[in-house]
N, C-alpha and C positions, 0 to 999 in steps of 0.2 A: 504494500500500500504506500501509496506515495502521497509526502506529507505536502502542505499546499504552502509553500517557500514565497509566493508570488500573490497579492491579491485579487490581484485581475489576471488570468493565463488564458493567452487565445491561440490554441494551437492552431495555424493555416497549414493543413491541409484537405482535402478533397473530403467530405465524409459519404458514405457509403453504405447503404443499406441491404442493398442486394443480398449479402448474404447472411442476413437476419432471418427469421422464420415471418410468415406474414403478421400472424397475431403478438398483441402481446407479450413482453419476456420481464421478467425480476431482474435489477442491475442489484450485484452483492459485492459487487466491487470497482472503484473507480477506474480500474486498469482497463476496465469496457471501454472507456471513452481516447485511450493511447490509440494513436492513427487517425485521428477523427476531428473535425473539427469544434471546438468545443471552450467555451469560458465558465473560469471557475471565479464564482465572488468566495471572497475568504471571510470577507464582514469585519477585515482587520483596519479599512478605509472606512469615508465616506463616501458617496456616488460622485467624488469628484479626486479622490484619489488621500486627500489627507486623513495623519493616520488618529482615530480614534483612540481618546484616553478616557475608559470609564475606571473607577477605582473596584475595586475586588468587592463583591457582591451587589452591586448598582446597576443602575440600568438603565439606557437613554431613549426616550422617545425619538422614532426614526421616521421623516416624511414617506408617506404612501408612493409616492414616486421619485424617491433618493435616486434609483440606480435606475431609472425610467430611460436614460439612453444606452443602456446594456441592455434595455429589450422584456425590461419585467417592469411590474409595478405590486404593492401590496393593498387587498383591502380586509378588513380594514388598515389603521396604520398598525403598526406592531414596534418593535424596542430594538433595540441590541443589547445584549447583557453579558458581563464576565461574571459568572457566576463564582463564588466563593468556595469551591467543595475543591478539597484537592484532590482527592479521585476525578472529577470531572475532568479539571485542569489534568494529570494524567492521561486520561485517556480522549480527550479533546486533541494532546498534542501527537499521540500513535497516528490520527488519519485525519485530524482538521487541523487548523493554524492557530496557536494561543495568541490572542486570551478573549477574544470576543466572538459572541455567537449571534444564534435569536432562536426564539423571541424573548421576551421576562415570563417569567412563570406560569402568572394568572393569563397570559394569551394563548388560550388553548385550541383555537377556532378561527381561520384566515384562510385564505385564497390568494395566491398568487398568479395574476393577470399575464399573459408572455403575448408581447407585443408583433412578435411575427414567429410564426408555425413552430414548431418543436416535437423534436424526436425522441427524443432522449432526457434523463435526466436523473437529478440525484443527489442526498446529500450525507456528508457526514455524520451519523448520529448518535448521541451520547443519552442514555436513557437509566430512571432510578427505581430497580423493579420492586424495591419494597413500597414507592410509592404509586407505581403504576398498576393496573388491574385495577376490579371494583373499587371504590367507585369512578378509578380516573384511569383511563383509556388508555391503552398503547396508543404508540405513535403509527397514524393510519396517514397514508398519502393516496391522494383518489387523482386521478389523470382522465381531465374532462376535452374533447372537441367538438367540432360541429355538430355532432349527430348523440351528443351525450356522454357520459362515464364512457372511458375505454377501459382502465383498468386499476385497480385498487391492490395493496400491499401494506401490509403490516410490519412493526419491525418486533419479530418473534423468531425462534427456531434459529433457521441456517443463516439469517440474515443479522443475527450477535457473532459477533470474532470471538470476543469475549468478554469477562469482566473483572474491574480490580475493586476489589473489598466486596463488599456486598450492596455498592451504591451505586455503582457508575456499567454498565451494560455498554460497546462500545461497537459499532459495523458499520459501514456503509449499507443505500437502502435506495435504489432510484429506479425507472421503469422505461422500456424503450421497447416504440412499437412505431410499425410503417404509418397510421393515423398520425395527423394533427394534431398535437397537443395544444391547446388554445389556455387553459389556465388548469393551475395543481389548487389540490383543497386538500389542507395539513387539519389533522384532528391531534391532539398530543397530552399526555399528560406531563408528567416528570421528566423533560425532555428537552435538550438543547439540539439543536441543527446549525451544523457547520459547514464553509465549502461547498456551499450550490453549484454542481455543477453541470451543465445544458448545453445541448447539440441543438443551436437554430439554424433554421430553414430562413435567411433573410432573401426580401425582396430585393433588387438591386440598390434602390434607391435607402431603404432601411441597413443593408451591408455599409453604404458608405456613411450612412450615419454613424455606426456601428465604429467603423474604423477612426470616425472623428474623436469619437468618446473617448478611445485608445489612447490615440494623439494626446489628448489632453493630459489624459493620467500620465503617458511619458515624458512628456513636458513638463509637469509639474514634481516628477523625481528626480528631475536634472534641474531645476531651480535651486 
């Protein structure tokens, strides 16, 4: 599993479906997306590239369309949070980027809007199973398009790596199917998600927005 060194990572080349199955498949590992084109937010930035400082255990209110020219937006709005557990921070840093995540706690209910088509996707996830199950849900991702739900996943079974102490449950968890994905609906209990990362379908003109955004964040690491 490779750790996410880069907050914004756009790998350019070609992506390729073809040899996918036509339905549906479980992403349980980010290594899916090597070859592929693909951008990871780390949530270490803001949607302009500067680096976020929340203190250990706090949490910052994030606009619904921070990252709105990388192609996503949230609704509602939701947080970023460094959560306080050091198991978390542990196993955040095995396959996400420390020290910030999302969402804060009490956001257990959100949709993520994705501004042009999507195939793929997925994110790092860090889960607290004494506090998950009845009455507070695993972390469910549902993958909606034009024509409705394409496909739902759970973070249970093959999709834990593992876990450290009894608090921290730790795997990657994303979904990738030949349909349009138009927007994801996160249900979550005891649950941080790190390193979004998604395979878009842009239109030409949305690609060079795309590329502008880039620009910007490179520009502003060379300031």
């Amino acid at each position: 599993m490779k750790k996410g060194a880069l907050t914004f990572l756009i790998a350019v080349v070609v992506l390729s479906f073809s040899s996918r199955p036509a339905s549906a498949m479980v992403i349980l590992d980010s290594d899916f997306f090597d070859g592929t084109t693909h951008i990871v937010i780390t949530f270490e930035t803001d949607g302009m590239g500067n680096k976020l400082k929340i203190a250990e255990g706090d949490s910052r209110s994030m606009p619904f369309d921070e990252y709105a020219h990388y192609g996503f937006t949230f609704e509602p709005d939701i947080s970023w949070v460094n959560d306080a557990g050091l198991a978390f921070d542990e196993a955040q840093a095995i396959g996400g980027s420390p020290e910030i995540g999302i969402p804060a706690g009490d956001e257990d209910d959100f949709i993520i809007n994705m501004s042009f088509p999507t195939r793929a996707f997925g994110f790092w996830v860090i889960n607290n199973p004494d506090i998950s199950g009845e009455p507070y849900p695993y972390l469910t991702l549902e993958a909606y398009g034009a024509d409705g739900l394409i496909e739902a996943v759970t973070f249970e079974g093959d999709a834990i790596d593992g876990v450290i102490g009894s608090s921290a449950e730790y795997g990657f968890l994303g979904i990738a199917t030949e349909k349009f994905i138009t927007s994801i609906h996160v249900t979550k209990g005891a649950t941080m998600l790190d390193n979004f990362t998604y395979s878009p379908i842009p239109e030409p003109a949305t690609a060079i927005l795309l590329g502008l955004g880039f620009l910007v964040l490179l520009r502003k690491r060379k300031a």
